[in-house]
ZALUMBA-489791 format. One line per 4 residues: number of its first residue (from 1); for each residue x, z, y of C-alpha. Coordinates in steps of 0.05 Angstrom, whole numbers, plus 5000, padded with zeros to 4 digits. Layout:
NUM = X:Z:Y | ...
//
This chain:
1 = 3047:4117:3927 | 3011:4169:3956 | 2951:4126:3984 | 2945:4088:3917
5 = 2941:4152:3874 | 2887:4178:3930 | 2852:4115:3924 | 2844:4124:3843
9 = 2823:4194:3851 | 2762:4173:3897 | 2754:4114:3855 | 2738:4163:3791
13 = 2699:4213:3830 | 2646:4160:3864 | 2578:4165:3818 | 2560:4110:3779
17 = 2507:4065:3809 | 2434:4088:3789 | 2397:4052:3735 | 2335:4016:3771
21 = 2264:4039:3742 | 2224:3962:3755 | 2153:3962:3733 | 2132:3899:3701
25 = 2071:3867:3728 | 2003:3868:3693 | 2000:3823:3628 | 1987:3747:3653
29 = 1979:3715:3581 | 1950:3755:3527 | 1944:3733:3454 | 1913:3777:3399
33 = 1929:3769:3327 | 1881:3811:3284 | 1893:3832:3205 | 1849:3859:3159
37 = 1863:3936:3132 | 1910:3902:3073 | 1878:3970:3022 | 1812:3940:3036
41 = 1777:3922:2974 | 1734:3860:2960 | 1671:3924:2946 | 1690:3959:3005
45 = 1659:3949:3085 | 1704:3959:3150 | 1712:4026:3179 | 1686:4020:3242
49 = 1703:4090:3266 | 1767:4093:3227 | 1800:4017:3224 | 1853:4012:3185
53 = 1880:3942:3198 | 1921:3915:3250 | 1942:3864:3303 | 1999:3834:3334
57 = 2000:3829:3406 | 2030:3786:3445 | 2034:3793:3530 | 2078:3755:3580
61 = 2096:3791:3644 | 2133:3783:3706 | 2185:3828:3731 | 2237:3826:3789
65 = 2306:3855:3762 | 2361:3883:3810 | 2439:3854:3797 | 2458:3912:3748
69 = 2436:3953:3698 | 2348:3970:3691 | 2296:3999:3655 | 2240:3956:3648
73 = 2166:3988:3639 | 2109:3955:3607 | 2053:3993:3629 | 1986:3991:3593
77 = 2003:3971:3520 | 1964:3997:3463 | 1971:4062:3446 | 1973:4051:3372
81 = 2038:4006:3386 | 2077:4004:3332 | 2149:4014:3377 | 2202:3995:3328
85 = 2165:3926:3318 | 2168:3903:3396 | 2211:3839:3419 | 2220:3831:3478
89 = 2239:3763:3499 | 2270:3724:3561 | 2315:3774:3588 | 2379:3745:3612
93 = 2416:3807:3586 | 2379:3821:3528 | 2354:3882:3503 | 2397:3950:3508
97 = 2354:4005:3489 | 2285:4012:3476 | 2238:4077:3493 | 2168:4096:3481
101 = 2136:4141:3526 | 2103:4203:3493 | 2068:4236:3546 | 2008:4209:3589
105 = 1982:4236:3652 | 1945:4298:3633 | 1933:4375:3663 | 1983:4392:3620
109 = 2040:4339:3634 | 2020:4344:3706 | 2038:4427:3713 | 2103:4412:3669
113 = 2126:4352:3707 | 2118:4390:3781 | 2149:4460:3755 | 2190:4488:3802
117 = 2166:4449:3855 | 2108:4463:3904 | 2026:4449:3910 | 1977:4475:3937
121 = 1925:4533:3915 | 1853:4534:3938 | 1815:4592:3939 | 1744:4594:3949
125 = 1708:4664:3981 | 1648:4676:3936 | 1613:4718:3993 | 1626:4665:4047
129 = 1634:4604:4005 | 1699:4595:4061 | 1756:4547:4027 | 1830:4585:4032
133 = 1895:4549:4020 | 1971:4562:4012 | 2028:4537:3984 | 2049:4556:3920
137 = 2117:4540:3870 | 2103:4520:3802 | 2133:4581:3754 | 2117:4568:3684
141 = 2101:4511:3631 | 2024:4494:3616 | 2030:4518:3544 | 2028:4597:3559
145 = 1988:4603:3620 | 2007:4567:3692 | 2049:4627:3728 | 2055:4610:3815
149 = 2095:4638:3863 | 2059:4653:3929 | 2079:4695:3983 | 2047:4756:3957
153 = 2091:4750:3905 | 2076:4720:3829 | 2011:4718:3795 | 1970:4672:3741
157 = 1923:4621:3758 | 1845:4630:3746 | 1854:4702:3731 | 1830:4727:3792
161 = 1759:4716:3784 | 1761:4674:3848 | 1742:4597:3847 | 1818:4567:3833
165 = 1835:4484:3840 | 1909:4464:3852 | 1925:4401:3887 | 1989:4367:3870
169 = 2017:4318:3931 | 2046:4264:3878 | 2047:4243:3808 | 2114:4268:3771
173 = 2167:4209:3753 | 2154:4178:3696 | 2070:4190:3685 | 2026:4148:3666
177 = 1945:4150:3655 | 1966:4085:3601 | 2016:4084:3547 | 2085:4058:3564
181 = 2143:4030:3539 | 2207:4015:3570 | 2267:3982:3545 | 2340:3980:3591
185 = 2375:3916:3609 | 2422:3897:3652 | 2427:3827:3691 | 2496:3798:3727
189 = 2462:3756:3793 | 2390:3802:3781 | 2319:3749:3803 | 2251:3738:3774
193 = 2237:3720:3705 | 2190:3715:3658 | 2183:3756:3594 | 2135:3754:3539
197 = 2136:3827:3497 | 2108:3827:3416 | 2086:3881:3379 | 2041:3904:3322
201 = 1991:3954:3341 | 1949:4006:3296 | 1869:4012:3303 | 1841:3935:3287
205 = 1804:3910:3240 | 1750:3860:3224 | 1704:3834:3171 | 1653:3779:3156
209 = 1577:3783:3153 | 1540:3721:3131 | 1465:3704:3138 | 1431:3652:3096
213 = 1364:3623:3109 | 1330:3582:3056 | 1283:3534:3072 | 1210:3548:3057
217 = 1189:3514:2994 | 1217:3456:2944 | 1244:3472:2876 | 1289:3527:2845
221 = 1335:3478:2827 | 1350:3452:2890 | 1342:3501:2952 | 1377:3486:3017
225 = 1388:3534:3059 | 1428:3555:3138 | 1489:3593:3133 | 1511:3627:3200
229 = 1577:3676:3195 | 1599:3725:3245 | 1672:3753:3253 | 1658:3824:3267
233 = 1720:3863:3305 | 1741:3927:3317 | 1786:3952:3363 | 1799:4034:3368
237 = 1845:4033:3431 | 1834:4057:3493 | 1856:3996:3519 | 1824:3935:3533
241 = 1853:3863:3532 | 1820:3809:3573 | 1822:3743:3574 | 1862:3748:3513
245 = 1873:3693:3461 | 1840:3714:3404 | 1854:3705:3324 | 1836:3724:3258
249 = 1870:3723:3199 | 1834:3724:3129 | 1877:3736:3059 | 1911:3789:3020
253 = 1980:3806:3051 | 2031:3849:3022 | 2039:3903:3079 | 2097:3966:3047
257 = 2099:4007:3123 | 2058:4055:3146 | 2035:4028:3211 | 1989:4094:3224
261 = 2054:4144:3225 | 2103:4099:3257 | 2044:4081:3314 | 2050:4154:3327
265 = 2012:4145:3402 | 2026:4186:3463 | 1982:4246:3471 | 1950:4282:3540
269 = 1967:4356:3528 | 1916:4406:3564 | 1924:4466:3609 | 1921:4524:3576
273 = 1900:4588:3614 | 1909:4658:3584 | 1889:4710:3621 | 1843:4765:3593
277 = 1821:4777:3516 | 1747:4784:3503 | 1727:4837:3453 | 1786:4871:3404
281 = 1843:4865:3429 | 1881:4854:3366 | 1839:4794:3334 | 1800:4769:3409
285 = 1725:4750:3399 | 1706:4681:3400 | 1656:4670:3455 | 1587:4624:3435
289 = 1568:4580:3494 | 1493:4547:3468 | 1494:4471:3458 | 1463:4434:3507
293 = 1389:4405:3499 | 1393:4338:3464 | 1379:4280:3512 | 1315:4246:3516
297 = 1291:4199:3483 | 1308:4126:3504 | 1245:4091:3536 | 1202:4053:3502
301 = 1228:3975:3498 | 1193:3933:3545 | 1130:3882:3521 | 1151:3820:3496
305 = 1167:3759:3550 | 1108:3717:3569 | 1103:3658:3612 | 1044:3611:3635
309 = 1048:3541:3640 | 1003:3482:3657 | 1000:3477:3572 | 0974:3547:3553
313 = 1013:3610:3539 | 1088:3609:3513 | 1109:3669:3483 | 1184:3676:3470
317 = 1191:3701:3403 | 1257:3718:3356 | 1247:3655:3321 | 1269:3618:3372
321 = 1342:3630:3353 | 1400:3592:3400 | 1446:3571:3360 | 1525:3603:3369
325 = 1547:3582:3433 | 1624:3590:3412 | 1645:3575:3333 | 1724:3594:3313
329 = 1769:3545:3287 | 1800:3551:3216 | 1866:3536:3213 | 1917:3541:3161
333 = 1982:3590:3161 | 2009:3588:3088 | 1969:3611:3040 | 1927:3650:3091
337 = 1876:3623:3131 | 1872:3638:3212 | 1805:3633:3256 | 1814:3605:3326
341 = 1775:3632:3377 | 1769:3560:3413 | 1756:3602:3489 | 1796:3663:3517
345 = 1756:3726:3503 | 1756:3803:3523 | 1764:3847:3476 | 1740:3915:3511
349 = 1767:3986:3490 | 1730:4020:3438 | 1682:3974:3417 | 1666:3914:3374
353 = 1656:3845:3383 | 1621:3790:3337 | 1641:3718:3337 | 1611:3655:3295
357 = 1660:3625:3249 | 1609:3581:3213 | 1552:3553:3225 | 1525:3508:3171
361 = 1453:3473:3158 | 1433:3437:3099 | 1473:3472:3059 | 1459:3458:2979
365 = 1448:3507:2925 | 1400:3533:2871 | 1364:3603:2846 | 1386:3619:2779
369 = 1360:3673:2729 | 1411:3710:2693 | 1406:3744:2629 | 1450:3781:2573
373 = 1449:3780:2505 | 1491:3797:2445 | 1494:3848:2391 | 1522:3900:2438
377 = 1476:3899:2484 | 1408:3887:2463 | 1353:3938:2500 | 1292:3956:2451
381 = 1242:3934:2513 | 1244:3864:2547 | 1289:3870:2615 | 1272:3833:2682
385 = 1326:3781:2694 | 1373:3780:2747 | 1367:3735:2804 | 1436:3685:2827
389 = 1437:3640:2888 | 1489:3598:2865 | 1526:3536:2897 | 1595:3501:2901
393 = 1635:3510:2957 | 1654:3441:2974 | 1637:3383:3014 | 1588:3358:2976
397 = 1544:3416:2976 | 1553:3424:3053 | 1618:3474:3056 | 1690:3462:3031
401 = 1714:3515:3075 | 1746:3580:3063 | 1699:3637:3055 | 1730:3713:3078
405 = 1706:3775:3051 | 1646:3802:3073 | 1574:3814:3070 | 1520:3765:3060
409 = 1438:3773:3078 | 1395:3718:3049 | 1330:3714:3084 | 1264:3660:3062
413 = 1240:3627:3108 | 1152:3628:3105 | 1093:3609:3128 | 1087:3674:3165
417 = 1171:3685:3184 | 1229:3708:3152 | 1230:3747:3099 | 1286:3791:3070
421 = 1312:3768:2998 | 1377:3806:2982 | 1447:3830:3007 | 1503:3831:2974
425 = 1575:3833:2982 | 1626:3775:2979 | 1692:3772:2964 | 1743:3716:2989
429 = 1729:3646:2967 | 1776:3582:2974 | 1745:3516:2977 | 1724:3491:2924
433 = 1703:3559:2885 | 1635:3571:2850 | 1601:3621:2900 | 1547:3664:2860
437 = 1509:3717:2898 | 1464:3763:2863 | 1399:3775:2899 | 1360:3833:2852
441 = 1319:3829:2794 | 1263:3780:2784 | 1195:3812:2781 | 1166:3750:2745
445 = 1224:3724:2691 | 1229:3786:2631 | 1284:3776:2572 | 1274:3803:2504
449 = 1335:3812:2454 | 1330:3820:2390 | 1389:3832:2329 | 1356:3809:2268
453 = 1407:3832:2219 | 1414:3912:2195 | 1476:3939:2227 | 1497:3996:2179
457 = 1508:3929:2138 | 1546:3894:2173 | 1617:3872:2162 | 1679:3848:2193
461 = 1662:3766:2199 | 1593:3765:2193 | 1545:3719:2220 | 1497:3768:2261
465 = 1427:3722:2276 | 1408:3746:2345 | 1342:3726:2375 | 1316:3719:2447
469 = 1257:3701:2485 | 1248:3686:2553 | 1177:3687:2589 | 1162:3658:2667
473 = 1109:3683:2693 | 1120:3631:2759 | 1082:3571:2778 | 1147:3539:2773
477 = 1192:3519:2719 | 1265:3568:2719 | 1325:3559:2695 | 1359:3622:2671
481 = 1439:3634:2639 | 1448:3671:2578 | 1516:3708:2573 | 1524:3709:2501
485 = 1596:3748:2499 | 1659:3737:2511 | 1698:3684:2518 | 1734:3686:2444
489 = 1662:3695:2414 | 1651:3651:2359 | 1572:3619:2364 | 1533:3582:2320
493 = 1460:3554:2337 | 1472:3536:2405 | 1484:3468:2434 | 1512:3475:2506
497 = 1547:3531:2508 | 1607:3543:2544 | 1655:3590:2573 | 1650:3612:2657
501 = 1684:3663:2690 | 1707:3703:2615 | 1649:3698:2583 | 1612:3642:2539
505 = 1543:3629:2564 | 1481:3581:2556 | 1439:3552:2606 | 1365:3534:2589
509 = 1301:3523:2626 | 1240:3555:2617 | 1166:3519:2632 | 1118:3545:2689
513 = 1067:3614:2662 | 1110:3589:2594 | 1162:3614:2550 | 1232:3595:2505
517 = 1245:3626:2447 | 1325:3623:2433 | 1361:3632:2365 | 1436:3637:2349
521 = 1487:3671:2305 | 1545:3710:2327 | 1611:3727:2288 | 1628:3798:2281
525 = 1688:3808:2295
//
């Protein structure tokens, strides 16, 4: 009775077994799934020093688990990880708790992970320049002023006036120079297995940019042009992912969270010495250290690249453009569109990285004038008409592919180079949507607009005769679209007209150095 009683007792007063910290190894497969800041608007360009969107990440690791209960650290993820969205998968035990880490390696963290233990102080003679060290105990936190304990007794660091460096003999449990997170398991046999941890992460985001190149000459109505467009990404993280699968995807999402507060990414706290005020003693006086001199200036680019041959000279000029070596993928995912990067990529820390998601030639379209003109808005002097390269994004005029948001710059193509046209902005297209980009005013098409009817006579359903004449001043004949109101406007005069986009308009040509005169009624309503 005795020995089974004294067998409980030490039974209940043995510790429990340890939980194992295992490190997972480095990320072998890496897949990155970038979104588009969802508050973005069609008029709006990325932030590039302030992205807004977001990715989802995806990493498989190995790690080595003990028979027992773990914790399992995945060192290196992105610090604007998004904790509460992680899954960790593959885990024979599954997932007990999950933990992110708040503090990286930093002076600060380093002094408040080693207080009350020892380092060593070096001092450094000013007269002889000699080195002098001792061992010293750790006193105080790094938030009021790093208190030691020597054998002279107590004092604070740097306040001295003698040279001061502490050297620490090992990195306190639990610090890390990346961001981690851990979760605890627990496993029956324990072995090697692989895992694959998802998450969303804060601080991506990416955008379009199109260039179009029309072809030198031919007529207004039919101008064919090269359209090249670039996936421009941003990532803010200090961390990079290589070799990583990368995507893109393009549409409007409905996102409710707010992935900046609950990202809420570890910080590196400094060291903060207080020793002696300067000035009052009350208020302190702020001390003003000069700026540095600015840097020079960069050196002047080098000539451009010749070579000699048995032909002549060649000189290697930007118009001899390769085309993209590597061209993204569209793919569908529901009513969203994803862009395959068809080679694994690196996407570096703090930076930006363009890839070609189109790449287009012969691509069909025309240049169309645009005027307005209505009893609302008639100006008393002719007004230059607006400029439209318009085309049909479909198959037949060389697309039929989704177009993201972005920004497009149309260059023409000349005797003597490219020229710049235009930019403008672009909102999303699908296939098959009328794609319309305005490109300025024209210096050689003018409008005049005329009401030929006394308004302080007019009435509720009257017929209001408008007038308008068009003048080219071009060696070539235009065509030009006359927005005549809305689309519940009631016209008379005009064969042709019909309603686009919420508003009725009229299409007509107008003859080389000529001009159209136009005449049509309009219902007051």
């Amino acid at each position: 009775m005795r020995r089974a009683l004294f067998s409980t007792l030490l039974a209940l007063s043995a510790p429990a077994t340890a939980r194992q910290v295992i490190d997972a190894a480095p990320p072998g497969d890496l897949a990155v799934t970038v979104y588009r800041d969802p508050e973005r608007g069609p008029d709006q360009s990325m932030a590039r020093d302030w992205p807004r969107g977001f990715a989802m990440i995806s990493e498989t690791r190995q790690v080595t688990l003990p028979p027992g209960e773990s914790t399992i650290r995945f060192e290196g993820v992105s610090e604007g990880m998004v904790a509460v969205t992680a899954i960790v998968t593959g885990l024979p035990g599954g997932t007990i708790e999950k933990n992110r880490n708040a503090d990286l390696l930093s002076p600060g963290a380093l002094v408040d992970g080693t207080l009350g233990n020892r380092v060593t102080i070096t001092r450094t003679n000013p007269a002889t320049g000699r080195e002098a060290s001792e061992q010293a105990i750790v006193r105080a936190r790094a938030d009021g002023g790093l208190v030691l304990q020597t054998a002279a007794g107590f004092e604070a660091v740097r306040c001295s006036g003698l040279p001061e460096r502490l050297t620490f003999d090992q990195v306190p449990a639990g610090l890390s120079a990346q961001p981690i997170y851990s979760i605890d398991t627990v496993s029956a046999a324990g072995g090697t297995y692989t895992v694959t941890l998802t998450y969303l992460s804060w601080g991506f985001d990416w955008q379009a940019h199109y260039v179009a190149t029309l072809d030198h000459g031919g007529s207004t109505d039919d101008v064919k042009m090269q359209l090249t467009s670039w996936l421009t990404l941003v990532n803010d993280n200090n961390q990079s992912f290589a070799h990583a699968d990368l995507m893109a995807v393009a549409g409007k999402l409905r996102v409710t969270s707010n992935y900046q507060a609950l990202s809420d990414p570890p910080q590196g706290h400094p060291l903060q010495l207080v020793c002696y005020p300067f000035g009052n003693t009350a208020a302190g006086s702020p001390i003003d250290y000069p700026y540095p001199p600015p840097p020079p200036p960069p050196a002047p680019p080098p000539p451009a690249v010749m070579m000699e041959s048995a032909a002549g000279t060649i000189i290697v000029t930007g118009s001899r453009i390769s085309r993209a070596a590597m061209v993204a993928q569209e793919e569908d995912l529901g009513d969203l569109k994803l862009y395959r990067v068809p080679e694994p990529v690196t996407i570096a820390a703090q930076s930006q990285k363009q890839i070609a998601f189109l790449d287009r030639d012969g691509v069909a379209g025309r240049l169309l004038h645009t005027v307005t003109c209505n009893p609302w808005n008639a100006p008393d002097e002719p007004a230059a008409a607006g400029i439209l390269l318009a085309s049909v994004n479909d198959p037949r005029h060389g697309l039929g592919v989704a177009l993201p948001a972005g920004r497009i710059t149309v260059f023409q193509s000349t005797p003597r180079g490219e020229l710049l046209v235009g930019e403008e902005r672009l909102r999303d297209y699908a296939s098959g949507q009328d794609v319309e980009i305005a490109l300025g005013q024209s210096p050689q098409v003018f409008a005049a607009c005329t009401v030929e009817d006394d308004p302080e006579r007019r009435k509720q359903g009257d017929r209001v005769p408008m007038r308008l004449v068009l003048t080219n001043a071009n060696p070539a004949s235009v065509r030009v679209r006359v927005t005549l109101g809305g689309s519940a406007a009631r016209i008379a005069g005009l064969r042709g007209e019909r309603v686009k986009d919420g508003a009725r308009v009229y299409e007509t040509s107008v003859p080389a150095n000529g001009r159209r005169e136009l005449r049509w009624s309009i219902v007051n309503e």
